[in-house]
N, CA, C and O of each residue as an XYZ file, in Angstrom:
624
protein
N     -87.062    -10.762    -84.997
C     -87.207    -10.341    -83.620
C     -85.930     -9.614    -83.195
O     -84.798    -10.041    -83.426
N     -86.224     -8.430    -82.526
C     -84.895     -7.549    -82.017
C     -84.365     -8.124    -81.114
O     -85.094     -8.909    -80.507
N     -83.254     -8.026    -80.753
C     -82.299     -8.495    -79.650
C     -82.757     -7.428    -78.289
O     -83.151     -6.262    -78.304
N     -82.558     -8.212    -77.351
C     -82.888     -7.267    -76.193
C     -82.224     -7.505    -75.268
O     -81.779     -8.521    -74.734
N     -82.170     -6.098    -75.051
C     -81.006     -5.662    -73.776
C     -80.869     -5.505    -72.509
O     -81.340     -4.602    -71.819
N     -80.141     -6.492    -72.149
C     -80.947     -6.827    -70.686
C     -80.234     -5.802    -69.550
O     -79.018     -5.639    -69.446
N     -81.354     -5.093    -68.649
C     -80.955     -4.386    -67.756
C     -80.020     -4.432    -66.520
O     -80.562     -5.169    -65.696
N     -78.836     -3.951    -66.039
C     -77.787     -4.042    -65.099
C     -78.410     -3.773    -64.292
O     -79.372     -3.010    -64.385
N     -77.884     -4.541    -62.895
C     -78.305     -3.981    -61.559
C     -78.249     -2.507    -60.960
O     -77.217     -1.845    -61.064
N     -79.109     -2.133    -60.483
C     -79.521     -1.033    -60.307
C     -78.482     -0.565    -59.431
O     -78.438     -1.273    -58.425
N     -77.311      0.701    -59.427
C     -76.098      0.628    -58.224
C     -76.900      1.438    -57.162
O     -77.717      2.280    -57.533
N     -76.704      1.224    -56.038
C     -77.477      1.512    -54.632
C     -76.290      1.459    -53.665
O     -75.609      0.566    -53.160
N     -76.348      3.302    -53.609
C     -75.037      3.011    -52.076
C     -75.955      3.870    -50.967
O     -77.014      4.480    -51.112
N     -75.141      3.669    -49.854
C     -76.238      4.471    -48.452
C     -75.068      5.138    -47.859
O     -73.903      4.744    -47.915
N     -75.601      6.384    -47.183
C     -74.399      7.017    -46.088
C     -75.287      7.447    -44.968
O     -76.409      7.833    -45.293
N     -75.023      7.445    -43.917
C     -75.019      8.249    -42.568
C     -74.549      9.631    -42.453
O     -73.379      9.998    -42.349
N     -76.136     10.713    -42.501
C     -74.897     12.289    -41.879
C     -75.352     12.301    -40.769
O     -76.373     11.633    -40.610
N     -74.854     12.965    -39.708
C     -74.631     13.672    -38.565
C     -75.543     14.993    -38.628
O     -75.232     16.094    -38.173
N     -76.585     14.694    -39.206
C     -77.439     16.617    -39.754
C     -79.104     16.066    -40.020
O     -79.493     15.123    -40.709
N     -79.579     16.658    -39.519
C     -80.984     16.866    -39.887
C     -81.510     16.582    -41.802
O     -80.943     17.097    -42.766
N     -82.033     16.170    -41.822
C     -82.330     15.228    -43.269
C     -82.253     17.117    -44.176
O     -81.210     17.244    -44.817
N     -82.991     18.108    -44.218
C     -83.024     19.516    -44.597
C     -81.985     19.589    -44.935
O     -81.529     19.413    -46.065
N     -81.325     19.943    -43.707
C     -79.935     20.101    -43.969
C     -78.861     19.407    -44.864
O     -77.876     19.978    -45.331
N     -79.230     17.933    -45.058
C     -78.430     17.574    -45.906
C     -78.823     17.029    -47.362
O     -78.252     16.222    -48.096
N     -80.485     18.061    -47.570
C     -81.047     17.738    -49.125
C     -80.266     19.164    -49.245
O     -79.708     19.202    -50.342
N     -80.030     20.383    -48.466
C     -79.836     21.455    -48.749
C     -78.365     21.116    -49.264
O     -77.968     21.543    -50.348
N     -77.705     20.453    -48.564
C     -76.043     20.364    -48.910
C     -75.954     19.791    -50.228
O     -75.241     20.357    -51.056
N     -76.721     18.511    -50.602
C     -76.380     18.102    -51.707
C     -77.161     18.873    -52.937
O     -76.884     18.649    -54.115
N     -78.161     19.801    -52.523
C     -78.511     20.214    -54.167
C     -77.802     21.411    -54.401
O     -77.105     21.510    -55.411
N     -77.935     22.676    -53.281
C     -77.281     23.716    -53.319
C     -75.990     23.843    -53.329
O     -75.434     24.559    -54.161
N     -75.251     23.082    -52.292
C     -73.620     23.150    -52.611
C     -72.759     22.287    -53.384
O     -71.554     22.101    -53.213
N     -73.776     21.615    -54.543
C     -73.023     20.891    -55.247
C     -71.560     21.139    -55.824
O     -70.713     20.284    -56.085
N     -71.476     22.493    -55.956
C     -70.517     22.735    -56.460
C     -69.718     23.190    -55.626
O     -69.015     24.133    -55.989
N     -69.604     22.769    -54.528
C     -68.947     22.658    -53.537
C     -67.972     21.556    -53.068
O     -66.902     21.505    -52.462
N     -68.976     20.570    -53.720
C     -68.373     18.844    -53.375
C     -68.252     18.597    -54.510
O     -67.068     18.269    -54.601
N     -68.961     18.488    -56.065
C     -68.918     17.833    -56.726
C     -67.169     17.929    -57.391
O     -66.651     19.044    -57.443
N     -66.439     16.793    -57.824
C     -65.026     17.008    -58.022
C     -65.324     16.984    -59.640
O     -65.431     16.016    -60.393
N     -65.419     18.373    -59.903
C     -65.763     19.197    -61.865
C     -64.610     18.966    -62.460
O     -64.705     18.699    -63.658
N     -63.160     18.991    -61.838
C     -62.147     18.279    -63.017
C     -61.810     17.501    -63.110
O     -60.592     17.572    -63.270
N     -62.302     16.227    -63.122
C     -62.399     14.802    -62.941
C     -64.178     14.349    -63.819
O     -64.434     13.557    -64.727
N     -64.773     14.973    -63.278
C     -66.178     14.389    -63.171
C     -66.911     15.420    -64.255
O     -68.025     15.748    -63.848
N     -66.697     15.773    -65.024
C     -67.489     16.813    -66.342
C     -67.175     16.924    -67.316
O     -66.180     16.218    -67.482
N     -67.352     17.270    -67.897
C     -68.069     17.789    -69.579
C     -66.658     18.746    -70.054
O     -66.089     18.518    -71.122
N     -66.250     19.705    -69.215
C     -65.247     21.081    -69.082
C     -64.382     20.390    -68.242
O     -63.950     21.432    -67.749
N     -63.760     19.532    -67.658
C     -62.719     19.280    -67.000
C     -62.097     20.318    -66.443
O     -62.648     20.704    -65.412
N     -61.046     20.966    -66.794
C     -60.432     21.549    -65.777
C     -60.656     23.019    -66.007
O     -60.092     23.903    -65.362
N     -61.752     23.264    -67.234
C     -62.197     24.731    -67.520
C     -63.644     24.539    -66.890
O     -64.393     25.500    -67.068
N     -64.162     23.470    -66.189
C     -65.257     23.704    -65.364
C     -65.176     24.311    -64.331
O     -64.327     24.005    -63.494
N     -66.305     25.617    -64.093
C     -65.934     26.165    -62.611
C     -67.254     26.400    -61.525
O     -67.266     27.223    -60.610
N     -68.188     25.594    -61.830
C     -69.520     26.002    -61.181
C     -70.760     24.201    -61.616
O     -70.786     23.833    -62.791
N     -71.332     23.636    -60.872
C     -71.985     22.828    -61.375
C     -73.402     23.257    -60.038
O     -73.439     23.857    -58.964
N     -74.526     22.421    -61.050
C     -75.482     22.654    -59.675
C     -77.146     22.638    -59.940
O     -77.460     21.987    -60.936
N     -77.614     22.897    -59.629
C     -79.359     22.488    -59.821
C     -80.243     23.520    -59.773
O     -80.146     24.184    -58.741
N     -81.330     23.986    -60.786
C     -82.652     24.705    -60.348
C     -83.533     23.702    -59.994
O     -83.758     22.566    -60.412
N     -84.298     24.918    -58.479
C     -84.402     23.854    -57.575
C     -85.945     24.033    -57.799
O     -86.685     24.925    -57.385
N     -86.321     22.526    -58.857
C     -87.748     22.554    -59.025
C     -88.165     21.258    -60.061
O     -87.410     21.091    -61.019
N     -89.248     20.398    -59.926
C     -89.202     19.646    -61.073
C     -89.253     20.503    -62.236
O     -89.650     21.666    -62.177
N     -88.725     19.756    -63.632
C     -88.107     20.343    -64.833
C     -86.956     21.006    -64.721
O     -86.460     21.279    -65.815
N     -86.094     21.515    -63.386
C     -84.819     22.147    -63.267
C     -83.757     21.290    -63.719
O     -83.603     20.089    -63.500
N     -82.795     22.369    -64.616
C     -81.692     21.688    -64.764
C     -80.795     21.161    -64.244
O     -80.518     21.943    -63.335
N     -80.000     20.200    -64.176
C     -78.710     19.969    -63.508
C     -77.685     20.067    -64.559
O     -77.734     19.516    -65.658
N     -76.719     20.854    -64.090
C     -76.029     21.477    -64.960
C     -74.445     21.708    -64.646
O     -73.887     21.402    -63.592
N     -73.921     22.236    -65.637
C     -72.344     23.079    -64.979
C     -72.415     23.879    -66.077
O     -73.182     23.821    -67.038
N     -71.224     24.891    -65.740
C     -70.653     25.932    -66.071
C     -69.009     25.938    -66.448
O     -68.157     25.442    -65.710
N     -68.758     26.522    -67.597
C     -66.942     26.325    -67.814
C     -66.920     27.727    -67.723
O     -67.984     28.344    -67.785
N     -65.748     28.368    -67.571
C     -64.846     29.234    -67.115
C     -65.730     30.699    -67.974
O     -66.327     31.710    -67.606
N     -65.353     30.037    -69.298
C     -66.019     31.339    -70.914
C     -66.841     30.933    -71.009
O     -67.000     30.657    -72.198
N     -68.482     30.352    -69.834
C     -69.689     31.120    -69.609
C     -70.374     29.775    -70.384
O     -71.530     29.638    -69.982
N     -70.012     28.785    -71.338
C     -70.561     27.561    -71.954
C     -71.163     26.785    -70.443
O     -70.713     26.463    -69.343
N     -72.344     26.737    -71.127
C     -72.960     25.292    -70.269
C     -73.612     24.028    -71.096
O     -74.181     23.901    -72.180
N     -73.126     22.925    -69.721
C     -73.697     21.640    -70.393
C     -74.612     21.164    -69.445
O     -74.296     21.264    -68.259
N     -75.487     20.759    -69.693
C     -76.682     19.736    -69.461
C     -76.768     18.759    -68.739
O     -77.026     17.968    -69.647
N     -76.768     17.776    -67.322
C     -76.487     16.711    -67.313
C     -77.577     16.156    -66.836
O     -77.471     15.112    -66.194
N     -78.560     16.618    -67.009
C     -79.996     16.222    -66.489
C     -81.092     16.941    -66.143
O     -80.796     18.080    -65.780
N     -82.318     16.676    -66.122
C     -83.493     16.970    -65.696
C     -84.032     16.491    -64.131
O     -84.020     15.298    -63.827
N     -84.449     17.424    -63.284
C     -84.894     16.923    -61.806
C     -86.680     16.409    -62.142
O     -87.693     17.094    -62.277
N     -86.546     15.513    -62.171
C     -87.979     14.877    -62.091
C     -88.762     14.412    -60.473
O     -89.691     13.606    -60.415
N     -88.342     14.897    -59.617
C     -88.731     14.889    -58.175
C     -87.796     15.958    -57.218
O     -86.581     16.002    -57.029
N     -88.901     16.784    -56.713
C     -87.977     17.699    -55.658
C     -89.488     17.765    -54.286
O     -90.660     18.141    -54.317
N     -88.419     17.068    -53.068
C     -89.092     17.252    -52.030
C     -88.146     16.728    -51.373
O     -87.559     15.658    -51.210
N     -88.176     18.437    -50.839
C     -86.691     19.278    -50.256
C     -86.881     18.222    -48.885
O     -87.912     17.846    -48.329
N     -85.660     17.964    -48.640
C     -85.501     17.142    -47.308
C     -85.948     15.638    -47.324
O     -85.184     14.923    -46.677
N     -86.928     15.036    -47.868
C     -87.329     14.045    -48.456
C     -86.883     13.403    -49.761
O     -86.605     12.252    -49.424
N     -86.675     13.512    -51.000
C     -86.822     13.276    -52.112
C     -86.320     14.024    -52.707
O     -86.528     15.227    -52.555
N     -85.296     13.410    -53.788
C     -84.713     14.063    -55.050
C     -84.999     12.906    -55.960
O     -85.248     11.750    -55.617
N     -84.907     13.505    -57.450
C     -84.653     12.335    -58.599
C     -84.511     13.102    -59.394
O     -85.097     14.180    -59.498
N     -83.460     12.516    -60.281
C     -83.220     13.417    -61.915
C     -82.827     12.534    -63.326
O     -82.162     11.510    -63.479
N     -83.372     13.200    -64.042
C     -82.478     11.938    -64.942
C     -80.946     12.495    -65.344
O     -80.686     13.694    -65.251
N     -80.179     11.733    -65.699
C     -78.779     11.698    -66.029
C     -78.543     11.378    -67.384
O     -79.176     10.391    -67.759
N     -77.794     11.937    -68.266
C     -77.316     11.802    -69.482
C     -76.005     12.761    -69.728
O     -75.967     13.258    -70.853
N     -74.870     13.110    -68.797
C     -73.926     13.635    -68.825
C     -73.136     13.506    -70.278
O     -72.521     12.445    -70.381
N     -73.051     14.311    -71.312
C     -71.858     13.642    -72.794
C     -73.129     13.158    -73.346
O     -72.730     12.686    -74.410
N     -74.335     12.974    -73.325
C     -75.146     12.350    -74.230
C     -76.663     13.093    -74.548
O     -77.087     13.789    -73.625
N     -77.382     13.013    -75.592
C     -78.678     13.382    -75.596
C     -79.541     13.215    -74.931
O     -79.846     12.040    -74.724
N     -80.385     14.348    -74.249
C     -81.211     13.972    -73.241
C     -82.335     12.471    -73.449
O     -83.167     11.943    -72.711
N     -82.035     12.299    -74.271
C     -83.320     11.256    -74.576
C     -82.386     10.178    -74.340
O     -82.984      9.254    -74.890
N     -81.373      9.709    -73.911
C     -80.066      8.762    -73.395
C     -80.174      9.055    -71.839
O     -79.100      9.125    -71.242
N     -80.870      9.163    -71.404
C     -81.055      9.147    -70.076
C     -80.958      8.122    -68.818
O     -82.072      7.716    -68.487
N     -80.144      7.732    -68.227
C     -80.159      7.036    -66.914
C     -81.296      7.907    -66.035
O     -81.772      8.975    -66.420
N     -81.621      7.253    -64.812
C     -82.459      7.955    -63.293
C     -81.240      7.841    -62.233
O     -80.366      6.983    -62.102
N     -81.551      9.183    -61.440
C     -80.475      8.534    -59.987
C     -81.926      9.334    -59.209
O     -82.732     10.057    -59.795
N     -81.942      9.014    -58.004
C     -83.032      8.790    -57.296
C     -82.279      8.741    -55.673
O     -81.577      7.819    -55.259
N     -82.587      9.791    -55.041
C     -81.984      9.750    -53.050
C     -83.538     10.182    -52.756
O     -84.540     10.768    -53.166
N     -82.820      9.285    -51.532
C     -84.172      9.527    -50.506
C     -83.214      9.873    -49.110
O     -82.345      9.065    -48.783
N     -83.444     11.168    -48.291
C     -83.069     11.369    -47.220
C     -84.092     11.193    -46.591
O     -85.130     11.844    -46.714
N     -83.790      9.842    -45.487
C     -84.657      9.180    -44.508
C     -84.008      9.954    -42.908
O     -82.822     10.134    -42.629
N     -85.166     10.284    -42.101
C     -84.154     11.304    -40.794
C     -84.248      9.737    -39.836
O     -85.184      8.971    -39.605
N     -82.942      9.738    -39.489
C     -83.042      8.330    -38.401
C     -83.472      8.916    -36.984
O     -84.199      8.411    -36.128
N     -82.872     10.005    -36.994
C     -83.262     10.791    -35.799
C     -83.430     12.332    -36.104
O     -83.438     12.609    -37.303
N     -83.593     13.606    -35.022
C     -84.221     14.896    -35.485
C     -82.388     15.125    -36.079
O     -82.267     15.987    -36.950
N     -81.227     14.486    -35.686
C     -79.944     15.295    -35.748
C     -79.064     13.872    -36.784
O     -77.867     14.076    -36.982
N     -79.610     12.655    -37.330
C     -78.807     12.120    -38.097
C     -80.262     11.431    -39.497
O     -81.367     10.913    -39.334
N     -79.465     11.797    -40.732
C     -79.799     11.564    -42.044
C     -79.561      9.865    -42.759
O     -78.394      9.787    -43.143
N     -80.121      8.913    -42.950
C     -79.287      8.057    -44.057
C     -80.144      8.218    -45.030
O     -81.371      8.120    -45.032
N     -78.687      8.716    -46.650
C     -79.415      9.087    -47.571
C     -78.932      7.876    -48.540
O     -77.734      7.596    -48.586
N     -79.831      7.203    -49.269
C     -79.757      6.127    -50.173
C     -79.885      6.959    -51.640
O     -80.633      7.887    -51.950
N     -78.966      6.329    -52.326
C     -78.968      6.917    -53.298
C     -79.060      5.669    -54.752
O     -78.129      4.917    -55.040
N     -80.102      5.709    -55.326
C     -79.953      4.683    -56.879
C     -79.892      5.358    -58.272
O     -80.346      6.448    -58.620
N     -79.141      4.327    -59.051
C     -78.449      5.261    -60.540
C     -79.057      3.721    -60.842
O     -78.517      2.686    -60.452
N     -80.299      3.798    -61.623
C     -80.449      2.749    -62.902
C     -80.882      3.655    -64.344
O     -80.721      4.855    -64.565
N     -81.646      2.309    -65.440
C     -81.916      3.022    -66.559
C     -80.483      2.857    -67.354
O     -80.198      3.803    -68.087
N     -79.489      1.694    -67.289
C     -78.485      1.907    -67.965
C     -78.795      1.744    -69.593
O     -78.565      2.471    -70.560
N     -79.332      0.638    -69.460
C     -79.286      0.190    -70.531
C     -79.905      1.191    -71.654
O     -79.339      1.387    -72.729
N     -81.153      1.813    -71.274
C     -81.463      2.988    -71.984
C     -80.485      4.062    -72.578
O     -80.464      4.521    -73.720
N     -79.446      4.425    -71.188
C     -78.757      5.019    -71.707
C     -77.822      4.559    -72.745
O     -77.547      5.286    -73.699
N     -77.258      3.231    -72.585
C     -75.975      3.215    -73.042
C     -75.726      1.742    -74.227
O     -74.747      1.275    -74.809
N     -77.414      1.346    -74.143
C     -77.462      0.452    -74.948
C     -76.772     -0.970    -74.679
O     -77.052     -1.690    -73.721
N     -75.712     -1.300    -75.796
C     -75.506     -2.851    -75.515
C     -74.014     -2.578    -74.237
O     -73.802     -3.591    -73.571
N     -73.348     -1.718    -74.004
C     -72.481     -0.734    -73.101
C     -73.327     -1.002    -71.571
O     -72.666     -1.022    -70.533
N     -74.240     -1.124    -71.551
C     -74.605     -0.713    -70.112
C     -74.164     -1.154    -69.038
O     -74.199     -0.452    -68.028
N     -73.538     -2.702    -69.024
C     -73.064     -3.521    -67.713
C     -71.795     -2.462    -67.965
O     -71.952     -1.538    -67.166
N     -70.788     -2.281    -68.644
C     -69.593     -1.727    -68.616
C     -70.067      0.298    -68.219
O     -69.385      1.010    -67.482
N     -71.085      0.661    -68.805
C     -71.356      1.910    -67.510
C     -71.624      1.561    -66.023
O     -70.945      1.941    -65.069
N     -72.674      0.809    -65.988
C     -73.068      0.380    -64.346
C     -71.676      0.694    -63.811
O     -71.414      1.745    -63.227
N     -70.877     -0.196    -64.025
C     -69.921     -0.588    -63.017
C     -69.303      1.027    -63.272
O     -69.351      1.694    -62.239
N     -68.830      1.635    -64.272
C     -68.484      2.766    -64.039
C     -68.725      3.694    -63.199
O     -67.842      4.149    -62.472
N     -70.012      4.123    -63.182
C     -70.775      4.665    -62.253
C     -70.868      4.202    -60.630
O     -70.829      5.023    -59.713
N     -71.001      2.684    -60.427
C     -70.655      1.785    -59.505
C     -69.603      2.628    -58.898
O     -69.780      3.289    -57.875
N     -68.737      2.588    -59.425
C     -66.995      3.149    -58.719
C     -67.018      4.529    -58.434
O     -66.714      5.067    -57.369
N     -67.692      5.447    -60.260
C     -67.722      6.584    -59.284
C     -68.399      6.997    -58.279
O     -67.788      7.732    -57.503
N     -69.620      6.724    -58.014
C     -70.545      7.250    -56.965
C     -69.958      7.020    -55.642
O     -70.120      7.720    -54.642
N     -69.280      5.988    -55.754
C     -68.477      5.807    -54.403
C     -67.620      7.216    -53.649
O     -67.689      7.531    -52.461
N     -66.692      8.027    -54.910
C     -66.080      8.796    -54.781
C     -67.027     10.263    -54.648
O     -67.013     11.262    -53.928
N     -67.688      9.841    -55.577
C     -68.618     11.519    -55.412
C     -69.360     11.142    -54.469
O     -69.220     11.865    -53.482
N     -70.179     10.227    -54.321
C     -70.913     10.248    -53.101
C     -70.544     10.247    -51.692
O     -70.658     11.055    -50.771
N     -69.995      8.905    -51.845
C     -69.251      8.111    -50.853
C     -68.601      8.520    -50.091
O     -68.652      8.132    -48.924
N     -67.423      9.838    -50.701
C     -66.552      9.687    -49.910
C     -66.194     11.424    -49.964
O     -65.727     12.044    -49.008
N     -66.516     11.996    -51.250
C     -66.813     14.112    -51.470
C     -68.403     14.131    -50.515
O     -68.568     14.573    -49.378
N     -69.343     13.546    -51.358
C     -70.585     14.350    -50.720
C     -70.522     14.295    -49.181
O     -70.856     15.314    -48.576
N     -70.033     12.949    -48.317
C     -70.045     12.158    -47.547
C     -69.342     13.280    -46.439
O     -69.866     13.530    -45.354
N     -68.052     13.910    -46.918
C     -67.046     15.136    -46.375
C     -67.655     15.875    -45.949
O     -67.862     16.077    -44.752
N     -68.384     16.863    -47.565
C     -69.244     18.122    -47.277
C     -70.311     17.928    -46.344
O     -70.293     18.697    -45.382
N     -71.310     17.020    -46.398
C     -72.640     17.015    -45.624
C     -72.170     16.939    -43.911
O     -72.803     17.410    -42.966
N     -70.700     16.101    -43.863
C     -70.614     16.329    -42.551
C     -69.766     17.517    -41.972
O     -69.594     17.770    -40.779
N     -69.259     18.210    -43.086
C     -67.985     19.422    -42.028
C     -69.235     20.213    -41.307
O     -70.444     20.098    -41.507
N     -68.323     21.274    -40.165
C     -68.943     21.994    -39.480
C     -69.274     22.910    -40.466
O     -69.960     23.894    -40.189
């Protein structure tokens, strides 16, 4: 009998924007590369200069380094713009190593957004590793989400 790998808690953070739910599916798919922090957080580190999404199920999520190489970091498996995103994640790994991250922009009102955002599927990705990704991810999303996306969705 195989050993089995038991799945990490699913990481789930929430933010409040100040913007119409549109407005802030538009901020996070289109200006990703606006917020997302690419020399820290990619594939190209500090020769990354562009990251970002075709905006459609099967679209890539992707980046760009400086001399025109791109890497892969997922597939959008849900697009409903203003409502609903989901993609899978496998940043550094074969697409078939896939995590899910999954937002839902809920409008609390016509002028404020809370967008929930979940990253499970570790264990898929990362095998007997997965509690030690969770928490990785745990920490970063804080920063990319939390506290970059969190910036962009609200400047003027």
């Amino acid at each position: 009998m195989a050993d089995t790998i038991s799945e990490p808690p699913i990481v789930e953070k929430e933010i409040t924007v100040n913007r119409p739910a549109a407005e802030v599916f538009r901020r996070f798919t289109q200006d990703m590369h606006l917020w997302w922090p690419l020399a820290s957080h990619s594939i190209f580190g500090a020769d990354a200069v562009w990251c970002g999404m075709e905006p459609r199920v099967g679209g890539r999520v992707y980046e760009r380094a400086r001399d025109g190489r791109e890497s892969q970091w997922g597939e959008i498996i849900v697009w409903e713009p203003g409502r609903c995103l989901a993609y899978t994640w496998h940043v550094g790994r074969e697409a078939r190593f896939s995590s899910e991250v999954e937002l839902h922009f809920d409008a609390v009102s016509a002028s404020v957004t809370r967008v929930r955002l979940t990253h499970g599927k570790f264990a898929h990705m990362a095998g007997a590793d997965a509690g030690k990704l969770r928490e990785n991810y745990n920490n970063g999303w804080d920063l990319v989400f939390g506290t970059r996306f969190l910036a962009h969705a609200n400047a003027v």
